[in-house]
N, C-alpha and C positions, 0 to 999 in steps of 0.2 A: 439574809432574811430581810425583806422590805417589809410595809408596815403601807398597804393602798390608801392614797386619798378617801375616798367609798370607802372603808373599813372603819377609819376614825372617824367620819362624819357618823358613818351607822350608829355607832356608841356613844359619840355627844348627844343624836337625838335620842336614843334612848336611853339616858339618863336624864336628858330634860324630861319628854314624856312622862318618866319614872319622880322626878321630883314634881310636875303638878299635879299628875295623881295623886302623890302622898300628902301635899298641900290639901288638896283639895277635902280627901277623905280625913285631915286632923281639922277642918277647920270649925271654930263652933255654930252649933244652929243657930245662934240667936242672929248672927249678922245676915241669915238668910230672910228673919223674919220680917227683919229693919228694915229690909232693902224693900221688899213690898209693901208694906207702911210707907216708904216715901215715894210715893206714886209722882209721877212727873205735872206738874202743872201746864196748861196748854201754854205753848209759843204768843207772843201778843198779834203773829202773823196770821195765826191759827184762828185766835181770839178775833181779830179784825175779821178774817173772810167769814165766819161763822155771823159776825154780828148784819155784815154785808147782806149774806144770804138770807138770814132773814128781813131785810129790808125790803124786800122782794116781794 
């Protein structure tokens, strides 16, 4: 009785698969709320070409 390469990779992934789901689905709301609360501030690269463009 062998035991394929492909057979154990099959079951690591999905056990990985199986634990971020279950991460996913225990985690709480509130961190989801945070996260769009802290909106990204523009790059100062961002900030520059913008102030450029309007110089125009």
């Amino acid at each position: 009785m062998s035991v394929k390469l492909s057979s154990v990779v099959m079951v690591l992934m999905v056990c990985f698969i199986a634990k971020i789901s279950f991460e996913t689905a225990t985690t709480k709301k509130e961190n989801a709320q945070t996260a769009k609360s802290n909106e990204r501030s523009p790059a100062s690269i961002d900030q520059s070409y913008h102030e450029h463009m309007n110089k125009r």
